[in-house]
C-alpha positions in Angstrom: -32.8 -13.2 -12.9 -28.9 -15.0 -13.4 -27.6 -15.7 -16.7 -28.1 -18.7 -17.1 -24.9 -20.9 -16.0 -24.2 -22.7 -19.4 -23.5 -19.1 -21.1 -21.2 -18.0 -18.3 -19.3 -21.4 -18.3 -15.6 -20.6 -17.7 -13.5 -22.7 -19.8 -10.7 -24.0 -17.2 -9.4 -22.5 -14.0 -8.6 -18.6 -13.9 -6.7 -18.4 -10.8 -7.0 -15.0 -8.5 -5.0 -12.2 -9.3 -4.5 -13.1 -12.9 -4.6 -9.4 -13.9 -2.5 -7.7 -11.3 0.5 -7.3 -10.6 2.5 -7.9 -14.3 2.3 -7.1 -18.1 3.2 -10.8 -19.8 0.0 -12.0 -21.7 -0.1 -15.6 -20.2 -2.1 -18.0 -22.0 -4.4 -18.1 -18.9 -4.5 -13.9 -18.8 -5.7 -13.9 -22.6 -8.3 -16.0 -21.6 -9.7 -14.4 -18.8 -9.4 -10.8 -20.9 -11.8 -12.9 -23.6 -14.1 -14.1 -20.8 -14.4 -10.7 -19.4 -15.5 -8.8 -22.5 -18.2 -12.2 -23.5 -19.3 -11.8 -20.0 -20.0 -7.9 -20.0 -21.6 -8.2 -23.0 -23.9 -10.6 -21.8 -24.6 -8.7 -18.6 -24.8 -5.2 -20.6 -27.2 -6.8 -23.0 -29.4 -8.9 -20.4 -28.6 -6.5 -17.2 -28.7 -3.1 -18.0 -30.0 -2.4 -14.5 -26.3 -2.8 -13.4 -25.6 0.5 -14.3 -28.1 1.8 -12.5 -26.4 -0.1 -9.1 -23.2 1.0 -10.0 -25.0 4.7 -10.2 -26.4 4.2 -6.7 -23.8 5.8 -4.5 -24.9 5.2 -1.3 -25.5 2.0 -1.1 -22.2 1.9 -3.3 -21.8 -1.9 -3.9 -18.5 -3.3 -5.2 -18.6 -4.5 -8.6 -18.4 -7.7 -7.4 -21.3 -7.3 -5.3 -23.1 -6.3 -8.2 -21.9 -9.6 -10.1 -22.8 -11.8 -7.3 -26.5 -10.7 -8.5 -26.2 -12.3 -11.6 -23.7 -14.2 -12.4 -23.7 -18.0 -10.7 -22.0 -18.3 -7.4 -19.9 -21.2 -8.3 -18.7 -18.8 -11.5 -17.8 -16.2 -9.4 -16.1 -18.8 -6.6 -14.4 -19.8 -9.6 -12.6 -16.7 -10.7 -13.8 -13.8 -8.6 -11.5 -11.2 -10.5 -13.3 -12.3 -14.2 -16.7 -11.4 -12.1 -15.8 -8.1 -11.3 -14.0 -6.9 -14.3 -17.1 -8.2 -16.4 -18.9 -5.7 -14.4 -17.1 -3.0 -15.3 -16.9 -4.2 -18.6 -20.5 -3.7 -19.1 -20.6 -0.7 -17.3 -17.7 0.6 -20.3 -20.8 -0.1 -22.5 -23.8 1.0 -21.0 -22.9 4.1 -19.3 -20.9 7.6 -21.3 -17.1 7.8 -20.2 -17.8 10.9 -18.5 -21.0 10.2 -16.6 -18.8 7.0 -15.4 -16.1 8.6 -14.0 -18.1 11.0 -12.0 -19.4 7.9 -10.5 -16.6 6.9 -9.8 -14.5 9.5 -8.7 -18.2 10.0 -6.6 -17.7 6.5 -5.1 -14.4 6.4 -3.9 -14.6 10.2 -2.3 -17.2 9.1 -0.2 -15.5 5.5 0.8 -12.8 7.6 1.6 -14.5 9.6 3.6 -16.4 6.7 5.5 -12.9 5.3 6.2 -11.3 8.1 7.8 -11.8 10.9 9.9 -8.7 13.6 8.5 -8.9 15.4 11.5 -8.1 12.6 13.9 -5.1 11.2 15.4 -5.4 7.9 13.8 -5.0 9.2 9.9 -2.1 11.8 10.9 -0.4 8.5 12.2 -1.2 6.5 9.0 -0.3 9.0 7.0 3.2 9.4 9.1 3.8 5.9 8.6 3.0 5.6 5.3 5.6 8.4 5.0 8.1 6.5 6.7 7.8 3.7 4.4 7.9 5.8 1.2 11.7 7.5 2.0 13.0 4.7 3.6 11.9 2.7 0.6 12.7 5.9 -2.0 14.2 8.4 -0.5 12.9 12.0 0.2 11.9 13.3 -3.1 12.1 16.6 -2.5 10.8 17.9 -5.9 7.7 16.0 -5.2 7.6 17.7 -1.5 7.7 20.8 -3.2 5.3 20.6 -5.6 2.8 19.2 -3.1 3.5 22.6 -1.5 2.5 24.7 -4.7 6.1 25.9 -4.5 8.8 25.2 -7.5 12.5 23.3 -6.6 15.3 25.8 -8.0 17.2 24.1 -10.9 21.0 23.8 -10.9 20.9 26.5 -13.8 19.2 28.8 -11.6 21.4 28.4 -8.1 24.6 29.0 -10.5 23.1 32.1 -12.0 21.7 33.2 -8.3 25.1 33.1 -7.6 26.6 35.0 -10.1 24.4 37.9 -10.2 25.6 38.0 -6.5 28.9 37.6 -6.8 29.5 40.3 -9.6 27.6 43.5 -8.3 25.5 43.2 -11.7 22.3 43.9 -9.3 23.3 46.5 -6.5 21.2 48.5 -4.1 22.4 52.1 -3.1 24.3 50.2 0.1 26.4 48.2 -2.2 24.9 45.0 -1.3 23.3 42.8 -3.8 19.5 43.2 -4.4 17.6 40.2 -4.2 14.4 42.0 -5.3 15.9 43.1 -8.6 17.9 39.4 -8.5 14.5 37.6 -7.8 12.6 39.5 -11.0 15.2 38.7 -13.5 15.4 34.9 -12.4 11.5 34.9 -13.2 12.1 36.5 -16.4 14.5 34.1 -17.6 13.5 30.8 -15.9 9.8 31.1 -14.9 7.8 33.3 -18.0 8.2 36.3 -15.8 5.5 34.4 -12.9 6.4 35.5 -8.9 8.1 32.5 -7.9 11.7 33.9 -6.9 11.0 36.5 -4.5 13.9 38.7 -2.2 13.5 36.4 0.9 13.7 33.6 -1.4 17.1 34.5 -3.3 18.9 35.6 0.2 17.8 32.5 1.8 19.1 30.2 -1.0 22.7 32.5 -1.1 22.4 31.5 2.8 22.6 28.3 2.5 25.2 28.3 -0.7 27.8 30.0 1.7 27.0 27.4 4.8 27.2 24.2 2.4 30.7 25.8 0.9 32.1 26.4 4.3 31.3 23.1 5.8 33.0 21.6 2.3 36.3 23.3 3.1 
């Protein structure tokens, strides 16, 4: 059964969007926010079984699938977004923060999944694309790049003291050349709580590329 129409009467014309996409508190945003949480209310008091849709992950309808159920169609025609959001407004209240994000995080693994196949040809292009756009919009960020990689970027601090080290035969092996081993295990001491990030490949290969960037400088 719909809540009835003259409860869910929207006072004036929401237009689409109204919550996305900025933070100024129009008039016409305040109002929707208000007609969001009297809606929910109503649904969560009158409607509990929406939770149990939301719950329903295989079928997995959209909250506003879920409020074309109940709330008049010329409502929802009228401001689709204060539909939705009154739907998950009521779910806020009937179902624990916990339980609700599971759901959730439930919902959108799966709708993920549906959507793409990782293994094919089709999401290694997207996700080259979508690559494209992101450095030629931001730039590489190559501290992100790393992290993604589990490893950790070296800090200017670090490179100068790599450098150092090196340069005044403070760590030496019985050859006479520097000893990145030793190097690498004090640069964890001092800059990494003593963890194996810096290791003797590591150290050499950043000295490498010190000496090639000062050559080509010159």
């Amino acid at each position: 059964m719909r809540i009835q129409t003259s409860a869910l009467r929207i006072c004036g014309w929401i237009p689409p969007g109204v919550f996305w996409g900025t933070n100024d508190y129009t008039p016409k945003r305040i109002a929707a926010m208000h007609r969001v949480q009297h809606l929910g209310s109503l649904l969560a008091a009158e409607h509990p079984e929406i939770a149990d849709l939301y719950c329903d992950v295989e079928r997995a309808l959209t909250c506003l699938e879920i409020a074309r159920r109940f709330i008049p169609q010329d409502e929802i025609t009228r401001s689709p977004d204060v539909a939705a959001k009154a739907v998950v407004f009521a779910l806020g209240l009937l179902l624990p923060e916990d339980e609700r994000r599971a759901i959730t995080h439930e919902r959108r693994r799966r709708h993920i999944r549906a959507r793409w196949d990782f293994t094919s040809e089709e999401f290694r292009n997207h996700c080259r694309i979508a690559s494209c756009i992101r450095h030629e919009k931001h730039g590489v960020n190559v501290g992100a790049m790393l992290r993604g990689r589990g490893r950790i970027g070296w800090t200017q601090e670090e490179k100068r003291l790599l450098a150092e080290l090196v340069s005044s035969g403070a760590f030496q092996n019985a050859s006479g050349n520097a000893d990145y081993g030793r190097i690498a295990q004090h640069l964890n001491t001092l800059f990494h709580e003593g963890r194996w990030v810096r290791y003797t490949n590591s150290c050499r290969s950043m000295m490498a590329d010190a000496r090639r960037k000062k050559r080509r400088d010159k």
